[in-house]
N, C-alpha and C positions, 0 to 999 in steps of 0.2 A: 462207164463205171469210174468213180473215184477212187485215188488213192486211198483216203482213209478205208474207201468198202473192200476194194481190192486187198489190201494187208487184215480186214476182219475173215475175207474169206481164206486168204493165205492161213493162217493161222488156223483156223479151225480144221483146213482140209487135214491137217497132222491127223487126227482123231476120227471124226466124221467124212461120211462118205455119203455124196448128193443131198440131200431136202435142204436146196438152196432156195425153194420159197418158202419155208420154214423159217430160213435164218435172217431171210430178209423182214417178214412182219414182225418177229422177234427184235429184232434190229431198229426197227421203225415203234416200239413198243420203250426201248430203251433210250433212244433218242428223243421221245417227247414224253417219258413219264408216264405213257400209257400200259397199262397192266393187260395179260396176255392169258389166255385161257388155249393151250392145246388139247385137245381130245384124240385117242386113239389107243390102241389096245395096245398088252404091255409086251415088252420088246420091238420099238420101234426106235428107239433113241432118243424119248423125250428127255428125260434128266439127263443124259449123256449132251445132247444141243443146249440145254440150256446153260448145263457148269461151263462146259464150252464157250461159250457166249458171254459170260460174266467174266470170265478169265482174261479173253480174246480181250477186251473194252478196260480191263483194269480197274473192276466193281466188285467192290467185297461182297461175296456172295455165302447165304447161307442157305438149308435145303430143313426141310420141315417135313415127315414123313405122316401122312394125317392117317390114323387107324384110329377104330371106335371106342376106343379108348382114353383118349388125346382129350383135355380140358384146355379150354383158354388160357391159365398161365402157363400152362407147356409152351405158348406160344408169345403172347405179348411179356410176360413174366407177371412177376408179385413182390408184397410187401414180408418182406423177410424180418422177426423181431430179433436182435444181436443183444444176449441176455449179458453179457461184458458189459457194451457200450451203451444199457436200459433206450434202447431208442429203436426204430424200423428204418431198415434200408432197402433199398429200391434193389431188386433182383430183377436184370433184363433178359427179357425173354431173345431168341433169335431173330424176329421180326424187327429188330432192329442193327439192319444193314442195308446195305444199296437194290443186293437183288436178292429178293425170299423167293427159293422153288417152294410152292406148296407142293408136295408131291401126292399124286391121288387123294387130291381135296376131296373127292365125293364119298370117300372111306369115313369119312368122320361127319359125327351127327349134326345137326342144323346149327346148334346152339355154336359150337365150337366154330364152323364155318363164320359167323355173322363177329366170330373174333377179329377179324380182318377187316370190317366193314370201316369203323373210324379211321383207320390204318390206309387202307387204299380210295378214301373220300377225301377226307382233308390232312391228310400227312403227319397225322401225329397218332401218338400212343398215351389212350389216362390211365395211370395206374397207383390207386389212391386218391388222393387231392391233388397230384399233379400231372400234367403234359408235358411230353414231352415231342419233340418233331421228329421227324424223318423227312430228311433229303438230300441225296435224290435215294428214294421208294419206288419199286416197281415190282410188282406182284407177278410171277407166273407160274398158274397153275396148272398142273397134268389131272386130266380126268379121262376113266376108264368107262367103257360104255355102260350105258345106265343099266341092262342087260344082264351085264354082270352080278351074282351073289355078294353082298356085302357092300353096295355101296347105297347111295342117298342124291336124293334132287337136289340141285342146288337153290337156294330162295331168288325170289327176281332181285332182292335187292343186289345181292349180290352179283345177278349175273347182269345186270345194269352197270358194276363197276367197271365191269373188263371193256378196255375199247374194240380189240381183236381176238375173234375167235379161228381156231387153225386149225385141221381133220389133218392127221399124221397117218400116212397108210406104210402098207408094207413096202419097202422100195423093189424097185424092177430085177428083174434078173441079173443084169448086170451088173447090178448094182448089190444086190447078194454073195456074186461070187467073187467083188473087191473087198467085201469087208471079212471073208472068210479067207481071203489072201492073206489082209494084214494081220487078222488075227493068227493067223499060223504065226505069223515073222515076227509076235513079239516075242521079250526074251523073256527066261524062265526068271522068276520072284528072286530065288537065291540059287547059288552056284550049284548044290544038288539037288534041288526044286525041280522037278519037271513039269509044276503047275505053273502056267503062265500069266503073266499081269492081264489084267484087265487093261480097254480101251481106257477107263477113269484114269490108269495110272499113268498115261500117256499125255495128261493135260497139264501135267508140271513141266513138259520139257517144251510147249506146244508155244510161249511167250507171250506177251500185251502187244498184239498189235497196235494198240492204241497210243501205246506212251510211249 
């Protein structure tokens, strides 16, 4: 193992506990640009791994929550008209950063989904008469089994994007009764709080292994 992977896992272990071959395709997904599709039902730590991961590598990361709701400038953005300055200005959506979590892509309808298409094909974003790039661009998305009420197929185009696909299951026993350790031992939110922070808030203190 290398030094650089050795200090990504260090880092991460703060937070996350086991699906080190998670973090590894994940890792292999950021390292060439390639976009990552995890699957597996909710509570397993896919968005907890990913902010993780974004953090750990020192890549602005932003996380996009897809419900059926969600139109495509929620996401790439739009032309905004500034009735002061009689002209339109470019409002950017969150897809433009290093690492977009889509999170539960398959919640939101086709149209919205195929927003991403230009995005994770050739690294840029049109919006209006202009282009703009993205790089470095790395799409990863969490999808919840299709099984589930309220979600949708993905189009092949789409799922033609992704280089790596990843099945996140429940981790093992032992592996359960470390992460309900830590979670006892974090500390309460505020001094008479006795609701405790989340694993999330735990990724501020976790560091860039990378830099």
């Amino acid at each position: 193992m290398s030094p650089f992977y050795e200090r990504i896992f260090d880092a991460i272990e703060w937070v996350v506990v086991g699906q080190e071959l998670a973090i590894e395709r994940i890792l292999i997904g950021l390292l060439t640009e390639g976009h990552i599709l995890l699957e597996g039902k909710p509570g397993v730590a896919k968005t907890l791994l990913v902010n993780c991961l974004a953090h750990a590598v020192g890549l602005k990361f932003r996380r996009v929550q897809f419900t059926v709701d969600l139109l495509p400038g929620d996401i790439i953005g739009s032309l905004v008209y500034h009735q002061g300055m009689g002209k339109f200005r470019i409002h950017k959506g969150p897809i433009f950063t290093h690492v977009l979590l889509a999170d539960e892509i398959n919640r939101a309808a086709p149209r919205v989904q195929s927003a991403l298409l230009e995005a994770m094909q050739e690294r840029q974003v049109t919006i209006g008469r202009g282009s703009y790039p993205l790089r470095p661009f790395v799409v990863i998305a969490t999808r919840n089994p299709i099984e589930q009420s309220g979600t949708f197929e993905l189009p092949e185009a789409q799922l033609d994007r992704f280089m790596l696909c990843h099945r996140m299951d429940y981790p093992p026993e032992s592996e359960e009764t470390a992460i309900v350790d830590r979670t006892l031992k974090l500390k309460p939110a505020e001094k008479d709080d006795e609701n405790p922070h989340s694993l999330f808030d735990a990724i501020d203190s976790m560091g860039a292994a990378a830099v």
